[in-house]
C-alpha positions as CSV (number, residue, x, y, z in Angstrom):
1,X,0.0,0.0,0.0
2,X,1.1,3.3,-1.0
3,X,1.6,5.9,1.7
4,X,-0.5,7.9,1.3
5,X,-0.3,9.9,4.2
6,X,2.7,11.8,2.7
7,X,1.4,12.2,-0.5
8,X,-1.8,14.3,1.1
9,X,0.9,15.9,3.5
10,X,2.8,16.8,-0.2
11,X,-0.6,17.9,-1.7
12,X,-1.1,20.5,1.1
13,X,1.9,21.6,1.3
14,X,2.4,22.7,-2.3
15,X,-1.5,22.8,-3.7
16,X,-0.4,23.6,-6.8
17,X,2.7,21.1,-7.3
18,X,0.7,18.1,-9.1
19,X,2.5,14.7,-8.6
20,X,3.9,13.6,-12.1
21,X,3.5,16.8,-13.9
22,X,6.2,19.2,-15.0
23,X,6.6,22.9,-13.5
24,X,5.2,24.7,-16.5
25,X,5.5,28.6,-17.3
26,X,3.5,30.0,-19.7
27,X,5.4,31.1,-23.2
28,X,3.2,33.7,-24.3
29,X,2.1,37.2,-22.4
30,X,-1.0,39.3,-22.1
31,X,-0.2,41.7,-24.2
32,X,0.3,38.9,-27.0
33,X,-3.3,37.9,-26.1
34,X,-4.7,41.3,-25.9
35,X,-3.1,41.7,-29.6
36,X,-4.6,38.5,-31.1
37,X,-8.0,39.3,-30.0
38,X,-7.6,42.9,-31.8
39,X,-6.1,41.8,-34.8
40,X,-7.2,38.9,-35.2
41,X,-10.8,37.9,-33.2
42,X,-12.3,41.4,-33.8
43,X,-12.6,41.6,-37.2
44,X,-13.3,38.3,-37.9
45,X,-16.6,38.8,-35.4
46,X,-17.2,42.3,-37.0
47,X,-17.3,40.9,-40.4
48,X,-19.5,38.1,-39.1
49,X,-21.9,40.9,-37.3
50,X,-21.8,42.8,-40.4
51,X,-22.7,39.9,-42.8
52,X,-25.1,38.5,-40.3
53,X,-26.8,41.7,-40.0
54,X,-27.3,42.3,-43.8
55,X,-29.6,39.0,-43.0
56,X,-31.6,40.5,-40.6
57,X,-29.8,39.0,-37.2
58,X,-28.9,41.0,-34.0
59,X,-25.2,40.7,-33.3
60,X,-23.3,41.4,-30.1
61,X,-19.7,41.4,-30.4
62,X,-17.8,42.0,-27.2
63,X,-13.7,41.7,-26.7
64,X,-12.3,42.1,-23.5
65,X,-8.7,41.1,-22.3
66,X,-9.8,37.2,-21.5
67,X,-12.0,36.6,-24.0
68,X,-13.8,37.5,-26.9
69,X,-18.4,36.6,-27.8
70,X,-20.2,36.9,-30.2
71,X,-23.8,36.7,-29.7
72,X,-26.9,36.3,-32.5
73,X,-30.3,37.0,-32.0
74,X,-33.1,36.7,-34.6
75,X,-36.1,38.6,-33.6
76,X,-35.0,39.0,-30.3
77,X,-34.3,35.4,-29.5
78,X,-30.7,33.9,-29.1
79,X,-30.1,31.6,-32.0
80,X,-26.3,31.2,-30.9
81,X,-23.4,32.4,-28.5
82,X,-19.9,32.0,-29.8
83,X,-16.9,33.0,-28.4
84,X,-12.7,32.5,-28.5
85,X,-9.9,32.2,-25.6
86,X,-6.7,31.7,-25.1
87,X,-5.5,29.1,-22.5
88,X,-2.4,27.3,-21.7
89,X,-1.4,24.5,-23.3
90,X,1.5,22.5,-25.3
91,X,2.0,24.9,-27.7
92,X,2.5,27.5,-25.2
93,X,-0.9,28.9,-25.9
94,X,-3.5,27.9,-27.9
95,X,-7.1,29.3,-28.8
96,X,-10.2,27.3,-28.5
97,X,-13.6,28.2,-29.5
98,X,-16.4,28.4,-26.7
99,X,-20.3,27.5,-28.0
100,X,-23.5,27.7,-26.1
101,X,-25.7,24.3,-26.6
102,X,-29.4,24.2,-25.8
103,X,-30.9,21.0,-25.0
104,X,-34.2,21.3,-27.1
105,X,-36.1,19.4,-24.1
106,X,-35.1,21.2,-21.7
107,X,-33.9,24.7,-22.7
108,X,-31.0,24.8,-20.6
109,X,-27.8,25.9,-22.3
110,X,-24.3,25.0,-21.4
111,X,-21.1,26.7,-22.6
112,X,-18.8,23.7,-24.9
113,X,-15.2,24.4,-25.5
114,X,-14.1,23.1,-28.6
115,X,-10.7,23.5,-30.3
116,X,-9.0,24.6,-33.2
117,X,-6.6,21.9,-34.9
118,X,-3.2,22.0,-36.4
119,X,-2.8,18.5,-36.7
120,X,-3.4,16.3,-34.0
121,X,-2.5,19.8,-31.5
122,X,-4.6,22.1,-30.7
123,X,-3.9,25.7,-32.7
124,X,-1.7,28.2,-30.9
125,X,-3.5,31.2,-30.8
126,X,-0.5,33.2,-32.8
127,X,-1.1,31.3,-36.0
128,X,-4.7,31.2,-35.9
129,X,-6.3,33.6,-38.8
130,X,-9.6,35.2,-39.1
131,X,-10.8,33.1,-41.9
132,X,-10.5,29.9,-39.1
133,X,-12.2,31.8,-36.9
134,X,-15.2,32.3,-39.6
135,X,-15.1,28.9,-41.0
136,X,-15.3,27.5,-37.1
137,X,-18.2,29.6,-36.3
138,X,-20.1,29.0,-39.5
139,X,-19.6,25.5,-38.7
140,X,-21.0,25.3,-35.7
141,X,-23.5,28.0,-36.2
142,X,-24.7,25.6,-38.9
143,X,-24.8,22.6,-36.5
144,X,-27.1,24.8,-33.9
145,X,-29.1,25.9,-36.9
146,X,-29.9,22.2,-38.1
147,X,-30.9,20.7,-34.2
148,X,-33.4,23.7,-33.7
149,X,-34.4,24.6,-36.9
C-alpha cells in the first residue's frame, strides 16, 4: 500500500505542485493575447456581425482582455453564443472556440469548449487567422441551426 499519508501531507503543502507533472510557465504574455483578439478575433466577429446583420440578425460582439463573444439574435431570440480564448497549453498557448448548446427538451444551455486543430494539436492562438475563426463559427453556427431549426 502506498503511503498515502505523505502524498496528502505533499498535496497541502504545495497545492499547486501536481505529482507527475512538470513545472510549466507560460510562453506567451497578455499583451500577445490582448493583440490576437484585436487583430485577429475582432474583425473576424465584425465581419460576421456585419454579414449577419445584412440578413436580418442582431449581433453582439464584445472583446475584453480574457475573451472575446459573439452573440446572434433573430427577432429578439438567441439563436447562438460563440466566443474565443486563449488558454495554456502544449504549444504554449492555444485558442479554443467556446459555444453555447441548448438541449431542445429542456432549454437549458451550457457553454462547450471546442478547439482549433493544427494536426493532431490544438492551434496556438499566434497562428490562428480570421478566416479559421469564420469557417469554425459558420460550422458550428450551422450545427445549432440544423438541431433547432
Amino acid at each position: 500500500m502506498s503511503d498515502w499519508k505523505a502524498e496528502l501531507q505533499s498535496i497541502l503543502q504545495n497545492p499547486t505542485h501536481k505529482p507527475g507533472k512538470e513545472e510549466y510557465t507560460p510562453i506567451f504574455h497578455m499583451a500577445e493575447v490582448r493583440s490576437f483578439y484585436d487583430s485577429v478575433v475582432r474583425p473576424a466577429f465584425v465581419m460576421l456581425q456585419a454579414e449577419m446583420q445584412r440578413h436580418g440578425r442582431e449581433v453582439a460582439v464584445e472583446v475584453g482582455e480574457a475573451s472575446a463573444s459573439l452573440e446572434v439574435k433573430k427577432d429578439g431570440q438567441a439563436e447562438m453564443w460563440y466566443g474565443v480564448k486563449v488558454k495554456t497549453c502544449q504549444m504554449g498557448g492555444c485558442a479554443l472556440p467556446l459555444y453555447e448548446e441548448r438541449d431542445s427538451r429542456t432549454g437549458r444551455r451550457k457553454i462547450i469548449m471546442g478547439s482549433f486543430k493544427a494536426g493532431d494539436h490544438e492551434a496556438s492562438f499566434r497562428a490562428l487567422k480570421q478566416e479559421e475563426i469564420i469557417q469554425d463559427f459558420l460550422s458550428r453556427y450551422t450545427s445549432e441551426m440544423a438541431r433547432h431549426g
